[in-house]
C-alpha positions in Angstrom: -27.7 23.6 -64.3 -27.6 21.5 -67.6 -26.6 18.2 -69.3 -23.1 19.5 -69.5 -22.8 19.7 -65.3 -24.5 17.0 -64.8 -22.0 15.0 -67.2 -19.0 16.6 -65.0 -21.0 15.7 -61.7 -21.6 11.9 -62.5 -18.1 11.3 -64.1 -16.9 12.6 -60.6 -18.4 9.5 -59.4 -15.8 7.0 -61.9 -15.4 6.9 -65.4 -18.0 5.7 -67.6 -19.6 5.6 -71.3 -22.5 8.3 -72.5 -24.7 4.6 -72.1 -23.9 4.5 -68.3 -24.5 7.8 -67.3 -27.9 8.4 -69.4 -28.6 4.6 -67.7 -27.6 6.6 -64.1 -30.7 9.8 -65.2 -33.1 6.7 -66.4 -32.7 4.1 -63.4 -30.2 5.5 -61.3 -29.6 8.6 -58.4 -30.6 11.6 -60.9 -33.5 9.9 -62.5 -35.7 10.9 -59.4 -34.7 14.2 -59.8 -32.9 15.2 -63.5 -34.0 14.0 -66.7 -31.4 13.8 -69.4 -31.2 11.2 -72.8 -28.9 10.2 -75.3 -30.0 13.2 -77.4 -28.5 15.8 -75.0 -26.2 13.6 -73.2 -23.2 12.9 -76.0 -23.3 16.5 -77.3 -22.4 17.5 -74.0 -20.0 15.1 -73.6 -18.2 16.1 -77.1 -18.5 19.8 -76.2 -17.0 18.8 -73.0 -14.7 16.6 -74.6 -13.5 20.1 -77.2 -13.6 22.2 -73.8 -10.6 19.8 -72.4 -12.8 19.5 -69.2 -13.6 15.4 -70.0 -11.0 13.1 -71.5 -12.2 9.9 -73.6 -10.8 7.1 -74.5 -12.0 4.2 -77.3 -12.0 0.6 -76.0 -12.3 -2.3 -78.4 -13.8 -5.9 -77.9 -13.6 -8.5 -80.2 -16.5 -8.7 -81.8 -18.1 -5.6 -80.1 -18.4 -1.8 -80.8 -15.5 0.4 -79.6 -16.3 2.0 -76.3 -15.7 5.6 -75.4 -15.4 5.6 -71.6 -15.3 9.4 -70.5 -13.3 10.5 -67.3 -13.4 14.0 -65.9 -10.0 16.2 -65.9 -8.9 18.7 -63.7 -9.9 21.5 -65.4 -13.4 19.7 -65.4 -13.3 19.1 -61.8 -12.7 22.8 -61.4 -15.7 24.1 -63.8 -18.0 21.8 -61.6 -16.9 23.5 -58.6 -17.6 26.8 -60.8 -21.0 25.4 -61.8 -21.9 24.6 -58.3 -21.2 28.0 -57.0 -24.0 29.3 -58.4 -27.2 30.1 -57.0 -29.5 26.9 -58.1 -32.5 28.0 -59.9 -36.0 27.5 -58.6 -37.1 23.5 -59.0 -39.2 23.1 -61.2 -41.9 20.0 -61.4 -43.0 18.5 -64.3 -45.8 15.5 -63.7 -48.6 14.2 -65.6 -50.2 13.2 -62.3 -50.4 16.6 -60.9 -51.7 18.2 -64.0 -54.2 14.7 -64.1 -55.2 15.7 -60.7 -55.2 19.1 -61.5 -58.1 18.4 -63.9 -59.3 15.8 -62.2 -63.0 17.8 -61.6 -63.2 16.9 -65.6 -62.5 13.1 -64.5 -65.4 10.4 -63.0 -65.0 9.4 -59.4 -63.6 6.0 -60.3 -60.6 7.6 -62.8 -59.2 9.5 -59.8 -59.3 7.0 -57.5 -57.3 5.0 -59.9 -55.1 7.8 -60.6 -54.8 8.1 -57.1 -53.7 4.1 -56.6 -51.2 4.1 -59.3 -49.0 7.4 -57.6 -49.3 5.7 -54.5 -48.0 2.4 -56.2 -45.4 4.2 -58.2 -44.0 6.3 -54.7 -44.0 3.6 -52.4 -41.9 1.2 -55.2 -39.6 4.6 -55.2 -39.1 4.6 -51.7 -38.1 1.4 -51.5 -35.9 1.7 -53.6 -34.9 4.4 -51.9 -34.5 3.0 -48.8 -32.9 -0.1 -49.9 -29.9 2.5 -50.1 -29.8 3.6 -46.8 -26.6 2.2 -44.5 -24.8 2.0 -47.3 -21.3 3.9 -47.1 -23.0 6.4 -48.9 -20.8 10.1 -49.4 -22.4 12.6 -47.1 -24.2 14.7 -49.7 -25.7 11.7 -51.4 -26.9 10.4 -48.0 -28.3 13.7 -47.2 -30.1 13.7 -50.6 -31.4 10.2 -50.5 -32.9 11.3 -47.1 -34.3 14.6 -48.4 -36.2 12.4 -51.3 -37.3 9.8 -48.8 -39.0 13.3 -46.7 -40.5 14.4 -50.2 -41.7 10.6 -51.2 -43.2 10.0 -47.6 -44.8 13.6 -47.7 -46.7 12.8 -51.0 -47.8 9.7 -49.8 -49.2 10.6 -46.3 -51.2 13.5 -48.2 -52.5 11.5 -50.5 -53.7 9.1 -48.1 -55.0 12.0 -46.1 -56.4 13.8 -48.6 -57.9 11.6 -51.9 -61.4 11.4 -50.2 -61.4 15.1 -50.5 -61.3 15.1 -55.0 -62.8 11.7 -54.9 -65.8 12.6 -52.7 -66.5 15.9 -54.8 -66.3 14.5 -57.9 -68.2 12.0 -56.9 -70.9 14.2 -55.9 -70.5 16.3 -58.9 -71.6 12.3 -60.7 -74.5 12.3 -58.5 -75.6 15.3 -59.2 -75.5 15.5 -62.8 -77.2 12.1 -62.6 -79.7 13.1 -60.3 -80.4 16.2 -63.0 -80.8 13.9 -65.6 -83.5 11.7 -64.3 -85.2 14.8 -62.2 -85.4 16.6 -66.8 -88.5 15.7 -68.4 -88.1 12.9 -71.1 -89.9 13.7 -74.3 -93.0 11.8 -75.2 -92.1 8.6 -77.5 -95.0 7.1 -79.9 -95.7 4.6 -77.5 -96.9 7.5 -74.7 -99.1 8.8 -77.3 
């Protein structure tokens, strides 16, 4: 998929300006799972615009810029449909924790743990979020998404409460050792030994 779909998927949701939708992949739905700015998100939406698959109109305010609000056509409607028979590509994940974590043998004992607080902070303040969405009249595929991210959220939470003694207590032990190695070394004679 790219920016260009995922313009034609949230305009199926109502008209709005390129503001709104990047505000939707920063703070809204797609931010948990498709990350798209202003930089990619109004080239698509001219492309689109040339392509006759989005419409846009300007709407002025007194004393404001003009707005373009973007709506999707029918021919736009139908290249979604096109877009979306395709087989989706493999996910791929791209977090600063993980690769944190994945180094965390580099890290002290105390750095991971934090690590380990703030992801635990940041997914349970997602999954509120996430679940302050539930019994809404949600459609049916954004309901069954919303649940499928509240299985992923919960998963990564119940491992890392299950599992953070497991890098904290080896690193921790890695400390200890290289500590212990350190005070086991001969120190070298000073002028006051001599």
């Amino acid at each position: 998929m790219d920016v260009k779909t995922l313009c034609l998927g949230i305009l199926t949701r109502g008209d709005a300006t390129g503001y709104e939708i990047k505000k939707q992949c920063g703070e809204g739905p797609f931010s948990y799972f498709y990350a798209a700015g202003f930089g990619s998100i109004y080239p698509a939406l001219n492309s689109l615009c040339d392509a006759n698959l989005v419409a846009v109109r300007e709407v002025r305010e007194e004393g404001r810029p003009t707005r373009k609000i973007y709506s999707i056509t029918a021919a736009g409607r139908l290249k979604l449909m096109e877009a979306f028979s395709a087989t989706p590509a493999p996910d791929r994940l791209r977090s600063d924790f993980l690769l944190m974590s994945f180094f965390g043998h580099l890290l002290s004992a105390r750095r991971v743990d934090a690590l380990i607080n703030q992801r635990l902070s940041y997914l349970r303040d997602r999954l509120a979020e996430m679940h302050n969405c539930e019994g809404n009249d949600l459609p049916s595929g954004e309901a069954f998404t919303l649940g499928y991210g509240i299985a992923i959220y919960e998963a990564a939470v119940d491992y890392l409460e299950g599992h953070r003694h497991e890098i904290v207590g080896a690193v921790l032990k890695e400390e200890l050792a290289t500590e212990a190695g350190k005070i086991a070394e001969p120190q070298p004679a000073t002028e006051d030994d001599r």
